[in-house]
C-alpha positions in Angstrom: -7.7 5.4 5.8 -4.6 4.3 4.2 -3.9 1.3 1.7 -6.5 -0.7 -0.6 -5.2 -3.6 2.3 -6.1 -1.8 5.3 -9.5 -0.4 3.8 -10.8 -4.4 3.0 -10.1 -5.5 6.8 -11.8 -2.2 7.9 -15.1 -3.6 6.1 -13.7 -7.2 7.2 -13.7 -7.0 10.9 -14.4 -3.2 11.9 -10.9 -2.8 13.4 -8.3 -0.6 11.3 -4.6 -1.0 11.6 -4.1 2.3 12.8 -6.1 1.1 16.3 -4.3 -2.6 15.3 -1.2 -1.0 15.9 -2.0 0.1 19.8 -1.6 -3.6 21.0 2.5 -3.7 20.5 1.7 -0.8 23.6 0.1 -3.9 25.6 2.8 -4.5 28.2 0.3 -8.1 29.1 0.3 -8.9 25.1 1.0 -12.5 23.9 3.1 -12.9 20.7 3.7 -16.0 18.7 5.1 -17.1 15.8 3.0 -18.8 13.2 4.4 -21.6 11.7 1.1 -23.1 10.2 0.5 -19.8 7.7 4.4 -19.2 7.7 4.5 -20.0 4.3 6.1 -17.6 2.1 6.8 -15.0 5.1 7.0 -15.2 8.6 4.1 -15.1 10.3 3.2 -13.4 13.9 0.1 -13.2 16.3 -0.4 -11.0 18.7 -2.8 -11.2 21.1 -3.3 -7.3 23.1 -5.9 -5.1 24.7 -6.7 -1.7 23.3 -10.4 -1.3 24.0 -11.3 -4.6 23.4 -9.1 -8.5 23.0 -7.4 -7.6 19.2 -5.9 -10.3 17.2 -3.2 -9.0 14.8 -1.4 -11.2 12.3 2.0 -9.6 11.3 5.2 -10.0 9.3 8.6 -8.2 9.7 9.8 -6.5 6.5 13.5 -5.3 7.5 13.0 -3.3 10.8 9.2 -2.5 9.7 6.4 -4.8 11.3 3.6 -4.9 8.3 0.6 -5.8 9.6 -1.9 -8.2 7.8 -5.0 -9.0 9.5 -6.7 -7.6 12.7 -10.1 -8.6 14.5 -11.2 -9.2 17.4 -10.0 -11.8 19.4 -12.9 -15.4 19.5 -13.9 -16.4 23.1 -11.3 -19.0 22.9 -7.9 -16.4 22.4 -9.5 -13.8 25.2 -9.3 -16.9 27.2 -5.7 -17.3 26.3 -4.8 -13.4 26.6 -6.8 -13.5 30.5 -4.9 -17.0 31.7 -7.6 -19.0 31.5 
């Protein structure tokens, strides 16, 4: 499955960054920065349909996007990502 990383937010929220990846293909994705966890990195959200809402927390190392984190997206950011 790929890194140590990767493998504990498989068994975290069911979604691995392999499938993560497929919302950068979103051309409706939403993609902030976020300054409130921006701490030692920057920090970016993206919010993108694959088969579900995803939420995907990543960083830019050089020209390489790392990813982070990646769930599925609460009521509240599929409200966000629909226009709601």
């Amino acid at each position: 499955m790929g890194s140590g990383e990767e493998r504990t937010e498989y068994k975290k929220h069911g979604i691995g960054f392999a499938t993560a990846r497929l919302v950068f293909a979103d051309i409706n994705r939403i993609e902030y920065f976020d300054s409130i966890h921006s701490v030692t990195e920057d920090r970016f959200v993206v919010i993108g349909l694959v088969y579900d809402v995803l939420f995907v927390v990543y960083t830019m190392r050089g020209e390489t996007t790392r990813l982070i984190s990646a769930r599925l997206a609460t009521a509240t950011e599929r409200k966000v990502y629909y226009g709601r």
